[in-house]
BALOBA-1460 file (C-alpha; in Angstrom, 3 decimals):
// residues 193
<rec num="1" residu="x" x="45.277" y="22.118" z="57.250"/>
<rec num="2" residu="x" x="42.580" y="19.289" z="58.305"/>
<rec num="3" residu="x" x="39.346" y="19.808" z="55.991"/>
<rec num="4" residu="x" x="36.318" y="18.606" z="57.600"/>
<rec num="5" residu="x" x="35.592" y="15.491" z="55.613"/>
<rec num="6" residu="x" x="39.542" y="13.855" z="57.097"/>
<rec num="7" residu="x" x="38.467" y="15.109" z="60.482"/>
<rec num="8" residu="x" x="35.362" y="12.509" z="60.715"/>
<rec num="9" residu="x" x="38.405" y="9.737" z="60.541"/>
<rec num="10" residu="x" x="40.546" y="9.315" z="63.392"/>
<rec num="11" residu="x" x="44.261" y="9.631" z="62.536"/>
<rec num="12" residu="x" x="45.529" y="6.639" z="65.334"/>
<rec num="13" residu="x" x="43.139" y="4.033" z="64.307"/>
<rec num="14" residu="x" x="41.613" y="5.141" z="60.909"/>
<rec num="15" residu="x" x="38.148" y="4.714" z="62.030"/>
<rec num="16" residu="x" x="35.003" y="6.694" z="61.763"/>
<rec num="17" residu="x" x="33.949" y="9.250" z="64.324"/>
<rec num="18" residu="x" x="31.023" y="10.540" z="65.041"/>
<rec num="19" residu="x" x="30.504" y="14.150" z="65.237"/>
<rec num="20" residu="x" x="27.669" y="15.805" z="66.712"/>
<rec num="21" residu="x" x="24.127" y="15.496" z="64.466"/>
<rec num="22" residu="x" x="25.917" y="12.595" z="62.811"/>
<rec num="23" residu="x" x="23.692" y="9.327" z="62.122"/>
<rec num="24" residu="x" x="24.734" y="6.474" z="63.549"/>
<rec num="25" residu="x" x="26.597" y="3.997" z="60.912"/>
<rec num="26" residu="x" x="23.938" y="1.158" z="61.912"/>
<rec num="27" residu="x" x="21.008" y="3.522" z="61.215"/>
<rec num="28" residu="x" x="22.416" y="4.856" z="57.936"/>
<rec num="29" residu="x" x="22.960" y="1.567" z="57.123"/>
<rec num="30" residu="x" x="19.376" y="1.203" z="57.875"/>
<rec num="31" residu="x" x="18.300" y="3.987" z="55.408"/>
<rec num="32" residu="x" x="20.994" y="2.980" z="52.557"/>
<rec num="33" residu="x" x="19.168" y="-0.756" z="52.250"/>
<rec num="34" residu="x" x="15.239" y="0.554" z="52.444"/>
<rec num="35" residu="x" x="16.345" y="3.172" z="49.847"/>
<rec num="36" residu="x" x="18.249" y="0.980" z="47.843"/>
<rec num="37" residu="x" x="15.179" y="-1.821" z="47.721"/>
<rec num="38" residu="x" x="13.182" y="0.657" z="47.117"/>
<rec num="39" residu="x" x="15.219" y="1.805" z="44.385"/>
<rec num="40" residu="x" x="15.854" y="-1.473" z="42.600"/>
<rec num="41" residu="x" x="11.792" y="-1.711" z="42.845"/>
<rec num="42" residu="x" x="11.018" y="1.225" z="41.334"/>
<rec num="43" residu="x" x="13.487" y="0.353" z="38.264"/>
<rec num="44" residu="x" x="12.492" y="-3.111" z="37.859"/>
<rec num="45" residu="x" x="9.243" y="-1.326" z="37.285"/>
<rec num="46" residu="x" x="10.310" y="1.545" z="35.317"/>
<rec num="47" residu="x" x="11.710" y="-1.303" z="32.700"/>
<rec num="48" residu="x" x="8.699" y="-3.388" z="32.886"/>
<rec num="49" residu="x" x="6.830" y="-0.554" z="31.876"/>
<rec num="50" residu="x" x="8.803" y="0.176" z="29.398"/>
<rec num="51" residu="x" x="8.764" y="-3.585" z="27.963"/>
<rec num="52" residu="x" x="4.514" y="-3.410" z="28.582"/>
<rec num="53" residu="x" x="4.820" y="-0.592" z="24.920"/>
<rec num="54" residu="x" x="8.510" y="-1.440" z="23.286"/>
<rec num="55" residu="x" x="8.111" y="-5.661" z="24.168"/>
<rec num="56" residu="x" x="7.624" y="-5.584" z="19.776"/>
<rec num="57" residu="x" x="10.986" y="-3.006" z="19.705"/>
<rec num="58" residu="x" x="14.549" y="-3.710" z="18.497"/>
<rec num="59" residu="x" x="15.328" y="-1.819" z="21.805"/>
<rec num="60" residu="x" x="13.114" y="-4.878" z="23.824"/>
<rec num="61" residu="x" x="15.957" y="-7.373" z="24.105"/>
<rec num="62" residu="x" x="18.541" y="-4.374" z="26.111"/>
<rec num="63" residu="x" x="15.583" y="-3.436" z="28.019"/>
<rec num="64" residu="x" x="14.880" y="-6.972" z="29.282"/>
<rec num="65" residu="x" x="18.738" y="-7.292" z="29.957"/>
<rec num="66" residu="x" x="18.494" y="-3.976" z="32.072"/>
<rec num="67" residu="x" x="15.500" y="-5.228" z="33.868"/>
<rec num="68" residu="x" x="17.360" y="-8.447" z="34.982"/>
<rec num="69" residu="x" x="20.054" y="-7.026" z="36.498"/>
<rec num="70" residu="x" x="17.765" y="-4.872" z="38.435"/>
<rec num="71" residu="x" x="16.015" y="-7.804" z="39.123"/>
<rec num="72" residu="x" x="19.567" y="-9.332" z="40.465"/>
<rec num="73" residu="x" x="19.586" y="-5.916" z="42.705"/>
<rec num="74" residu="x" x="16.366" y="-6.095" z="44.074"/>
<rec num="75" residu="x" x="16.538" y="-10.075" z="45.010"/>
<rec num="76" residu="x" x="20.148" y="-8.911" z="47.096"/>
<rec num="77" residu="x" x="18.207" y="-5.787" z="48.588"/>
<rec num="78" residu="x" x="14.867" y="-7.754" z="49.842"/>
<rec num="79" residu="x" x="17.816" y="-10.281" z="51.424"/>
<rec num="80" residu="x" x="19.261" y="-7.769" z="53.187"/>
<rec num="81" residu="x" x="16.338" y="-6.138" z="54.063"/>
<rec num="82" residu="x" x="15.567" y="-9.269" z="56.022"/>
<rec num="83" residu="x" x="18.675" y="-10.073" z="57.139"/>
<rec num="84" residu="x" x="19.176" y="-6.803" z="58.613"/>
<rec num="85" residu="x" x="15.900" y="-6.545" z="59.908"/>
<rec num="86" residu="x" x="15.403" y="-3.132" z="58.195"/>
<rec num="87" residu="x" x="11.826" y="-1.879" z="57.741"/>
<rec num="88" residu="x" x="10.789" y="-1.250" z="54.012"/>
<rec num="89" residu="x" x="9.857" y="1.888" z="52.528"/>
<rec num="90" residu="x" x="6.251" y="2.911" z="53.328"/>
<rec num="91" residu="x" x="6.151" y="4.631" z="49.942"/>
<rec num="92" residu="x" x="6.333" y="0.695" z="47.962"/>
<rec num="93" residu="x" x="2.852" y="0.495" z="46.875"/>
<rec num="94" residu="x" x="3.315" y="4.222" z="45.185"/>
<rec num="95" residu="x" x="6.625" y="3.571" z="43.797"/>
<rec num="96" residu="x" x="5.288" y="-0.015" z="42.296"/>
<rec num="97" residu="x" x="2.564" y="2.195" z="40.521"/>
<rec num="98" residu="x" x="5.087" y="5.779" z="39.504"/>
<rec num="99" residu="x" x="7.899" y="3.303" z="38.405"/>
<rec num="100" residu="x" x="5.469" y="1.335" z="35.903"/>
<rec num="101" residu="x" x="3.881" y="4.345" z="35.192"/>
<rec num="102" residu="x" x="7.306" y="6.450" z="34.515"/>
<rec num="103" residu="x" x="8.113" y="3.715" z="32.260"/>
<rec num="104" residu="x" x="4.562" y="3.089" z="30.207"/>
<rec num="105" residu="x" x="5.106" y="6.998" z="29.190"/>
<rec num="106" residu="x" x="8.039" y="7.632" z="28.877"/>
<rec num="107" residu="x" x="7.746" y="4.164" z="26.224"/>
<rec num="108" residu="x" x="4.625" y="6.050" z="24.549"/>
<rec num="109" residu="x" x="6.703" y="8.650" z="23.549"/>
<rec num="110" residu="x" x="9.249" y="6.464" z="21.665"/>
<rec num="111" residu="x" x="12.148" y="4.105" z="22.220"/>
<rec num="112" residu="x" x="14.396" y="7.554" z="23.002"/>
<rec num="113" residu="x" x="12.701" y="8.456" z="25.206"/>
<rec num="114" residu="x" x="12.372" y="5.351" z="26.771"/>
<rec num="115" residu="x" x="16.563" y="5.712" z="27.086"/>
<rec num="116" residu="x" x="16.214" y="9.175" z="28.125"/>
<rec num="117" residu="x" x="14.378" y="7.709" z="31.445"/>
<rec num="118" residu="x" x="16.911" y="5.460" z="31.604"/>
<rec num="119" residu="x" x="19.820" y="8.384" z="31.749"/>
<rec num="120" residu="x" x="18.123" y="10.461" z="33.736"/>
<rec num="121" residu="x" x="17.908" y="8.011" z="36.466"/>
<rec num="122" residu="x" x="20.866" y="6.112" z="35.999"/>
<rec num="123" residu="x" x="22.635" y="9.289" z="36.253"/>
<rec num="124" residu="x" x="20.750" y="10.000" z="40.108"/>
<rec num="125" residu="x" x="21.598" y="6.573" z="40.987"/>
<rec num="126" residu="x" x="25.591" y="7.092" z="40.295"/>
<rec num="127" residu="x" x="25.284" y="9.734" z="42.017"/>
<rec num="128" residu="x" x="23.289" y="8.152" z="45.142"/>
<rec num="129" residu="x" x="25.265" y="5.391" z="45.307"/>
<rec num="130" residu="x" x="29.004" y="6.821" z="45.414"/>
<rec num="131" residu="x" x="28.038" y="9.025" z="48.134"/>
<rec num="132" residu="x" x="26.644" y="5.703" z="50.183"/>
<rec num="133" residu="x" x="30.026" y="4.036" z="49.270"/>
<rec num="134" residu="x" x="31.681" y="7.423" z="50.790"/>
<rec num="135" residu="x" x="29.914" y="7.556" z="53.790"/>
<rec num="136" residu="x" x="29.843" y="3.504" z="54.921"/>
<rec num="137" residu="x" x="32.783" y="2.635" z="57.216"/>
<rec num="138" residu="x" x="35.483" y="-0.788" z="56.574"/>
<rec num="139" residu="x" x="33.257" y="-2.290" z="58.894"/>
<rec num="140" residu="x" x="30.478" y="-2.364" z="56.151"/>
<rec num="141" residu="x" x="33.154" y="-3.792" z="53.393"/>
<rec num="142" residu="x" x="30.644" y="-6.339" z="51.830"/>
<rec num="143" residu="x" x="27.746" y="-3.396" z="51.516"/>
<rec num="144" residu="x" x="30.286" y="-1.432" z="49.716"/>
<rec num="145" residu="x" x="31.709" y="-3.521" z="47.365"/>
<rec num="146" residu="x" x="27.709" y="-4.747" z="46.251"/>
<rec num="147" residu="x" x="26.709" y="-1.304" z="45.942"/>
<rec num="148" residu="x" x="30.194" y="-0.632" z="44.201"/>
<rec num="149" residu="x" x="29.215" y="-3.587" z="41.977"/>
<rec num="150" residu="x" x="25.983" y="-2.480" z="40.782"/>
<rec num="151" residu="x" x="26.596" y="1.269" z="40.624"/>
<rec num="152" residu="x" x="29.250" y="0.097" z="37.859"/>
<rec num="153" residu="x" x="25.871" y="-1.863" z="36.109"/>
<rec num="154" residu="x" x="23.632" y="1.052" z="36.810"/>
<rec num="155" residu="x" x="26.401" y="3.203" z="34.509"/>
<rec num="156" residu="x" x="26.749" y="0.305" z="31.919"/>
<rec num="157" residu="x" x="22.698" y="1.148" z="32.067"/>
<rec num="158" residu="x" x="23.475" y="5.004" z="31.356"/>
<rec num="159" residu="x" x="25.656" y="4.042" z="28.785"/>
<rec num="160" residu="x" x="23.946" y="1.595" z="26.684"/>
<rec num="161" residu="x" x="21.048" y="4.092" z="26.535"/>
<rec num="162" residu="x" x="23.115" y="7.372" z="25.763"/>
<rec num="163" residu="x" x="24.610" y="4.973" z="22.901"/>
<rec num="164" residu="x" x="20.415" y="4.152" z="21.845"/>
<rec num="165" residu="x" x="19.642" y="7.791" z="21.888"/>
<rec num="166" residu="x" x="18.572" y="8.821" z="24.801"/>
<rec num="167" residu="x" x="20.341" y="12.297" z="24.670"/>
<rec num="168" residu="x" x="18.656" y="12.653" z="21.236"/>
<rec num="169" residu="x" x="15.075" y="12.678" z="22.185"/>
<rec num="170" residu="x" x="13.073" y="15.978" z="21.698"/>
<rec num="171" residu="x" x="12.670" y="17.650" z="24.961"/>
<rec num="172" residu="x" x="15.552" y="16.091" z="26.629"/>
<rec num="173" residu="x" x="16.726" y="18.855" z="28.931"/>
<rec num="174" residu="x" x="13.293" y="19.031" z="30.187"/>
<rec num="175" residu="x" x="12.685" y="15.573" z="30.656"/>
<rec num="176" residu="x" x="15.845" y="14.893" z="32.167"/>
<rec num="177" residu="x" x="15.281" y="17.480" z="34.718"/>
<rec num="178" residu="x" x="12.028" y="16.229" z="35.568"/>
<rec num="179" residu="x" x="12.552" y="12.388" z="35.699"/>
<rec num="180" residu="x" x="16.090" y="13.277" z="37.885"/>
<rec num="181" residu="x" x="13.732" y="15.766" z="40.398"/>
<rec num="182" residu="x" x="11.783" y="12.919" z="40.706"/>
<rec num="183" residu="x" x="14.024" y="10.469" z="41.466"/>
<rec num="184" residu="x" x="15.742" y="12.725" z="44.030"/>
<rec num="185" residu="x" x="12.984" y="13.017" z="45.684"/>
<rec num="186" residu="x" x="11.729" y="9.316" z="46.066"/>
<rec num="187" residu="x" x="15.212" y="8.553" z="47.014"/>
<rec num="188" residu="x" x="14.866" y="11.319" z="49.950"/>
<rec num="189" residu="x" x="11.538" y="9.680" z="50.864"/>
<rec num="190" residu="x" x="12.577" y="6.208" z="50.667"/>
<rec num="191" residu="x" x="15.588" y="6.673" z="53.507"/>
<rec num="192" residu="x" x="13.024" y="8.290" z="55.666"/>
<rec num="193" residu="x" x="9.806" y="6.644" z="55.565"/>
């Protein structure tokens, strides 16, 4: 029996096809690298946020680290952004302020929760960035082995700040929640506007 996902992939040629209300591979491509920039924005600020209360912290040093990989993301996103001729987000003056903002409190409330931000939104991104990977065809080969690339750093992210804690803070569940609702729906704003 032929599920629905193996009938959007022709059995002759193993290519993509388009079914009806499908979007077009070059404009999800489109949305995947204005999201994505805008992504790797808002975390580069989320982390210098953080650094603006725990730059004094034993936890300062793995939060710069984090921050300069994101950094590494965002400099490959604005290229492609230009390279693809892909409009930015119009929502990159509020993310600039949320993602310093997210990460100024979520610092104020202690390094923990500093790495509970950092789960929380690591664990969205995983998430946002496999089903990219599942949905871009061979044609986009290069886009899927970056965002392949740096998914695998955003879960060495998740991981280093599980191992600092993160799960640990008081009020986790609820700021988990929260911080992931959030970043779902900046991500869903991002691909559209």
């Amino acid at each position: 029996m032929e599920t629905f996902e193996s009938s959007h992939v022709s059995k002759k040629k193993n290519t993509h096809v388009d079914l009806p209300g499908d979007i077009p591979q070059a404009d999800l491509v489109k949305r995947f690298i204005r999201v994505n920039h805008a992504g790797e924005f808002g975390a580069k600020r989320i982390y210098e946020g953080q650094l603006a209360v725990l730059k004094d912290t034993q936890e300062a040093a793995t939060i710069e680290h984090m921050k300069d990989q994101e950094l590494h993301h965002l400099e490959t996103f604005e290229k492609l952004i230009v390279d693809r001729q892909v409009r930015p987000t119009i929502f990159h003056p509020i993310w600039n302020a949320a993602g310093f903002a997210l990460g100024v409190g979520t610092a104020l409330l202690g390094p923990k929760a500093a790495m509970a931000c950092t789960v929380a939104v690591e664990e969205v991104i995983d998430e946002h960035y496999a089903d990219q990977v599942a949905q871009l065809t061979e044609d986009e080969k290069d886009l899927k082995e970056t965002i392949n690339r740096f998914r695998e750093e955003e879960l060495e992210h998740r991981d280093t700040a599980i191992d600092l804690g993160g799960e640990t803070t008081p009020g986790y569940p609820v700021l988990r929640k929260t911080i992931r609702a959030g970043s779902k729906l900046a991500i869903w704003l991002s691909e559209r506007f």
